[in-house]
PASE-536057 format. One record per residue: residue number from 1; residue in one letter; x, y, z of N, C-alpha, C in turn. Coordinates in nm, 3 decimals, padded with zeros to 5 digits, m for minus. Layout:
N
seq  type  n.east  n.north  n.up  ca.east  ca.north  ca.up  c.east  c.north  c.up
NUM  a  X  Y  Z  X  Y  Z  X  Y  Z
...
***
This chain:
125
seq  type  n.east  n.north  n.up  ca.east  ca.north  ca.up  c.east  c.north  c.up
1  x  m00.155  01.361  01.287  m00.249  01.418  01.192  m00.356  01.315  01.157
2  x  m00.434  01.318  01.159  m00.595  01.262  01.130  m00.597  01.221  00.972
3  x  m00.611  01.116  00.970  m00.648  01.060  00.802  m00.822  01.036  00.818
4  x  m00.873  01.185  00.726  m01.031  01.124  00.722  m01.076  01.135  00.593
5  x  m01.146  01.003  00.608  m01.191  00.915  00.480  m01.329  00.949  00.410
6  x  m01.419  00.922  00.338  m01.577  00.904  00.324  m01.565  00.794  00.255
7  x  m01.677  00.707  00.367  m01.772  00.594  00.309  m01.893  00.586  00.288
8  x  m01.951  00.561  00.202  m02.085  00.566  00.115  m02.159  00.388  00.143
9  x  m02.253  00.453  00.246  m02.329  00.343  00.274  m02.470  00.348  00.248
10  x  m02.555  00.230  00.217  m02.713  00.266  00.187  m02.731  00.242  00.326
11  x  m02.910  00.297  00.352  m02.960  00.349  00.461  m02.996  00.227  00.564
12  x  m03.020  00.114  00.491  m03.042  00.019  00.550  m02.928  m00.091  00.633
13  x  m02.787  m00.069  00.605  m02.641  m00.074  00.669  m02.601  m00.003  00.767
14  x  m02.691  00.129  00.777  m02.637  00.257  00.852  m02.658  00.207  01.032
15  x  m02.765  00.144  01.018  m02.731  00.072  01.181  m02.642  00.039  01.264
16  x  m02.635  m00.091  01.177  m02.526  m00.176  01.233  m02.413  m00.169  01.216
17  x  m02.331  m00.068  01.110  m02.230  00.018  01.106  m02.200  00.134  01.195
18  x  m02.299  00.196  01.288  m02.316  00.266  01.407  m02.244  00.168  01.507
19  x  m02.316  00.068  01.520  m02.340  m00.063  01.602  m02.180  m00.045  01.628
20  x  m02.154  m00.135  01.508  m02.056  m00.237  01.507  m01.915  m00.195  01.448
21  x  m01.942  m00.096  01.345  m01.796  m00.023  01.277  m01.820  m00.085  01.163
22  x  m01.700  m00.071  01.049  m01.698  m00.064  00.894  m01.651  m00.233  00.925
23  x  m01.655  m00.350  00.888  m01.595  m00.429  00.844  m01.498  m00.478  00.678
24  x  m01.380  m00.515  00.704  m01.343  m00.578  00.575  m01.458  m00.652  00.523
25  x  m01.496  m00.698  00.424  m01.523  m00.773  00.331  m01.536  m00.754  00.157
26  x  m01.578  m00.877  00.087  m01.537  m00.869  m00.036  m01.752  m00.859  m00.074
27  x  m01.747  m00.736  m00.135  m01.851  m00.721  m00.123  m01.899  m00.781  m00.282
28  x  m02.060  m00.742  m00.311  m02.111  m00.725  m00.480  m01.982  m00.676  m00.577
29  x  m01.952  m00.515  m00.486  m01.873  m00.466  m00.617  m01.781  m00.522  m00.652
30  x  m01.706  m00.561  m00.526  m01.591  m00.644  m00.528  m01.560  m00.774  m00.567
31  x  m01.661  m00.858  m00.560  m01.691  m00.985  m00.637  m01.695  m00.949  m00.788
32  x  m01.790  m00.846  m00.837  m01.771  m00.875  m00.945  m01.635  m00.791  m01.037
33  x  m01.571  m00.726  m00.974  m01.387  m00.679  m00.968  m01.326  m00.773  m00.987
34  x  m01.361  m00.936  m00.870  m01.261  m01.001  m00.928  m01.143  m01.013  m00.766
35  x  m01.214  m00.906  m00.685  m01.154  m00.896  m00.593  m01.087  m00.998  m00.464
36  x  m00.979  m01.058  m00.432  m00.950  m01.122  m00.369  m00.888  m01.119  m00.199
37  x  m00.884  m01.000  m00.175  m00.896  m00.976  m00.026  m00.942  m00.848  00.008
38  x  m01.017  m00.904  00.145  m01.138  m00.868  00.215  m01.094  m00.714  00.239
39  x  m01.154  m00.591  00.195  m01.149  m00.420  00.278  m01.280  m00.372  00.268
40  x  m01.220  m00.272  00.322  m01.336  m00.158  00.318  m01.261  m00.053  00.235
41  x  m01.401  00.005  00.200  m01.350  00.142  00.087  m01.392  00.299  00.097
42  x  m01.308  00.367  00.095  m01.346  00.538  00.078  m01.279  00.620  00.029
43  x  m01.339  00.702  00.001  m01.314  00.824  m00.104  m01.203  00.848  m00.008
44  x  m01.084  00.936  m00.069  m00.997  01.005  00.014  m01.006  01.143  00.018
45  x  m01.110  01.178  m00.080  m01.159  01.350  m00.009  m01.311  01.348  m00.033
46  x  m01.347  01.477  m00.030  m01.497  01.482  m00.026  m01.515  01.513  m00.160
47  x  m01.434  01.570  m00.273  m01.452  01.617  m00.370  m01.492  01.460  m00.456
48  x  m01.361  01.375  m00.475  m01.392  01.250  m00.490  m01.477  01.156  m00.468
49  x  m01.538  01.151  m00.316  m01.700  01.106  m00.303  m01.761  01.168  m00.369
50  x  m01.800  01.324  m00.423  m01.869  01.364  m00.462  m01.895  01.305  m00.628
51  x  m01.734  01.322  m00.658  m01.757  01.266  m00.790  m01.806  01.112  m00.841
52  x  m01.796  01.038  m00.763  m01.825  00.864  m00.725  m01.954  00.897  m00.730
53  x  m02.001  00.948  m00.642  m02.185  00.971  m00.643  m02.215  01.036  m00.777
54  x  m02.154  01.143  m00.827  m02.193  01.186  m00.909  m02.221  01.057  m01.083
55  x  m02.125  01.020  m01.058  m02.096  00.885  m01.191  m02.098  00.742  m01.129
56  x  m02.028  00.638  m01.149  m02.015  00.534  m01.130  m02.077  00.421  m01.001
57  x  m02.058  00.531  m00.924  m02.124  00.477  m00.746  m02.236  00.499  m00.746
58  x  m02.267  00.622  m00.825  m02.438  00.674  m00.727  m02.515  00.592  m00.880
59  x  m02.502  00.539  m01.025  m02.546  00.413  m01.061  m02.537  00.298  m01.007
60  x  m02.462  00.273  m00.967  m02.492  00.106  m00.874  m02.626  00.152  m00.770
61  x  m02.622  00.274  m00.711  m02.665  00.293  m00.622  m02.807  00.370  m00.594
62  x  m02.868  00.394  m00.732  m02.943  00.521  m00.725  m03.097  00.488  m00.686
63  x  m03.086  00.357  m00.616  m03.236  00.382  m00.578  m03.218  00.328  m00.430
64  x  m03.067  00.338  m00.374  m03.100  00.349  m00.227  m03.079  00.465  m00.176
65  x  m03.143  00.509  m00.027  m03.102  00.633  00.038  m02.992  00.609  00.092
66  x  m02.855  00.726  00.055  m02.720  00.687  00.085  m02.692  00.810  00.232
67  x  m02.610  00.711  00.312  m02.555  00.838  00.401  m02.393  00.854  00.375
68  x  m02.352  00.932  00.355  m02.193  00.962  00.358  m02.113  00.974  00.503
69  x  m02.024  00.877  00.553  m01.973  00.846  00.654  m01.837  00.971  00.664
70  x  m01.801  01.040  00.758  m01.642  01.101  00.776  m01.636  01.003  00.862
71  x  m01.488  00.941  00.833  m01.442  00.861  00.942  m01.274  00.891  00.944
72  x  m01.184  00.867  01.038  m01.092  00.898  01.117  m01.031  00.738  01.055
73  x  m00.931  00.732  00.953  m00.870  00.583  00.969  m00.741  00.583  00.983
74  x  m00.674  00.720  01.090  m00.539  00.714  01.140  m00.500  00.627  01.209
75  x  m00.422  00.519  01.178  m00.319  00.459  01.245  m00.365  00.322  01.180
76  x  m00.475  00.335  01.093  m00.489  00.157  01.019  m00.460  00.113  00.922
77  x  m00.429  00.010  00.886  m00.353  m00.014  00.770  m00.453  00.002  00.662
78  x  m00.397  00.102  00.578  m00.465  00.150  00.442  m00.395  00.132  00.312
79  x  m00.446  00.143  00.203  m00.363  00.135  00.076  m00.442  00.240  m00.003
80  x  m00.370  00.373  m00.022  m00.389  00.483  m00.078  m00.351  00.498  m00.197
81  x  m00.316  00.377  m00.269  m00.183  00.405  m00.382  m00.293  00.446  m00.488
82  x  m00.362  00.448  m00.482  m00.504  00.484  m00.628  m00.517  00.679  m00.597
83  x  m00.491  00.747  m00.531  m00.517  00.838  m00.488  m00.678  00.922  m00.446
84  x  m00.728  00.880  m00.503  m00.871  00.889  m00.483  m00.966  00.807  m00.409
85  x  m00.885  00.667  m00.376  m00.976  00.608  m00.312  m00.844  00.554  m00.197
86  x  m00.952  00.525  m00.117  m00.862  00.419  00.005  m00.891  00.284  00.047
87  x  m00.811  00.164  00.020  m00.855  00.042  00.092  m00.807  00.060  00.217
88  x  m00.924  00.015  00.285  m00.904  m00.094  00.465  m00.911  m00.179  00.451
89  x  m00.781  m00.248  00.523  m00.796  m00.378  00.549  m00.803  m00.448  00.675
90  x  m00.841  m00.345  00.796  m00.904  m00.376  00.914  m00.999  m00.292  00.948
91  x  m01.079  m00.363  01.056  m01.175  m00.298  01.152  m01.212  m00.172  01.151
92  x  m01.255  m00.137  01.140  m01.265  00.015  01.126  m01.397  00.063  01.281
93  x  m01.354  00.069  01.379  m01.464  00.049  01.497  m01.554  00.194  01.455
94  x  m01.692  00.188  01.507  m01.748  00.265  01.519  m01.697  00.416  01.553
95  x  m01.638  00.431  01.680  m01.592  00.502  01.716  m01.505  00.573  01.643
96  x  m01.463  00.567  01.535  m01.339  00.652  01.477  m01.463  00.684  01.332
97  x  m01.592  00.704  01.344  m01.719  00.765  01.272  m01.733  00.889  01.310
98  x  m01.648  01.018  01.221  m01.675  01.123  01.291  m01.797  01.209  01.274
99  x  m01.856  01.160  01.157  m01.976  01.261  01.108  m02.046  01.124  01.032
100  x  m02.188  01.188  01.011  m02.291  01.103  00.960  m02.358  01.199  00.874
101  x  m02.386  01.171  00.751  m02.450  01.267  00.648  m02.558  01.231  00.571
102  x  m02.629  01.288  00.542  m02.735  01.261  00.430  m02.702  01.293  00.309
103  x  m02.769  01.271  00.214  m02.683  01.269  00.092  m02.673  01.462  00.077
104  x  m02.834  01.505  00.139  m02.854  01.619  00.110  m02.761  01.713  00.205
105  x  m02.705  01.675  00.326  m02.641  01.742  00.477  m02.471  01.732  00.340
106  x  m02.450  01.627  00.266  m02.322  01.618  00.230  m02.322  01.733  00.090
107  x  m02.432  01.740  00.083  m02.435  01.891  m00.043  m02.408  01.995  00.011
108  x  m02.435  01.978  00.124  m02.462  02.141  00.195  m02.265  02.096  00.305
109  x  m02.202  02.012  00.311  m02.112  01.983  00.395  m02.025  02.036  00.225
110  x  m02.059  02.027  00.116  m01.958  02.080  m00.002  m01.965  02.192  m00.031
111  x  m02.094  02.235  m00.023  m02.067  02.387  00.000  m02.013  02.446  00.068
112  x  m02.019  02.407  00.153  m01.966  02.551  00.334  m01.797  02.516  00.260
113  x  m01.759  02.387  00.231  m01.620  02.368  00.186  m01.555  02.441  00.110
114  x  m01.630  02.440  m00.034  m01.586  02.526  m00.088  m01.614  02.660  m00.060
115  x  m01.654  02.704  00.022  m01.645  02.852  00.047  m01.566  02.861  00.190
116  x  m01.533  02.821  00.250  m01.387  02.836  00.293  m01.273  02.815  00.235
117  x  m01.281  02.698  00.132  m01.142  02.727  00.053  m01.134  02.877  m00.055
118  x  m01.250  02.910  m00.077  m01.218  03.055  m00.129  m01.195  03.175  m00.076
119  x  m01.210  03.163  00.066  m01.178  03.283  00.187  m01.029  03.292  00.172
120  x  m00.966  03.355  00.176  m00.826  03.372  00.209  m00.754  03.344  00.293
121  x  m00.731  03.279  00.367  m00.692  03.195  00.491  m00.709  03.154  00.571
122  x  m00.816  03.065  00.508  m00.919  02.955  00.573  m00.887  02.824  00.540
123  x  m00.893  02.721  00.600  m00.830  02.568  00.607  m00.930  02.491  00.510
124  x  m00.921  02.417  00.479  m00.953  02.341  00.400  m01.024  02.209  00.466
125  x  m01.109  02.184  00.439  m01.217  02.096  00.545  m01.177  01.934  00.488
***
């Protein structure tokens, strides 16, 4: 079964994260957390990115253009214990980037969502 994540990157990262994949590190936010080993971070659903953008994330963030990452982080070592969010603490290669979003493609990727979860036996995205 597929563990997929969202990561919230500004537009100017979105390259070399194509490039190269998500790397660990201890970033701004994480420095000033206090944080002492190196991950990467994502929402563990889309509802939860949504809400991160909506409050706390999209202030740190609101004057860059953000893309919302789906990525695939089955089989890497993660720490889910927060439920809403997920640490990586490896590599995360390009390749396991299943979708690329705009902030506006990820409004319209929550809609179509929730209207399959209101169909009657329709899967849940």
């Amino acid at each position: 079964m597929q563990t997929i994540a969202y990561h919230v990157t500004a537009a100017p990262s979105l390259a070399s994260i194509l490039q190269e994949g998500i790397r660990p590190a201890i970033g701004p936010r994480s420095e000033l957390l206090g944080e002492k080993r190196a991950a990467s971070y994502f929402f563990a659903s889309a509802e939860a990115c949504e809400d991160g953008l909506s409050n706390w994330l999209g202030e740190h963030l609101e004057d860059d253009e953000l893309h919302i990452l789906r990525v695939d982080l089955s089989g890497l070592q993660i720490d889910d214990a927060l439920g809403w969010e997920i640490s990586c603490y490896a590599h995360v290669p390009a390749t396991r980037i299943v979708e690329v979003l705009s902030e506006s493609e990820f409004e319209d990727y929550l809609a179509q969502s929730e209207r399959m979860i209101a169909v009657p036996g329709s899967r849940q995205m």
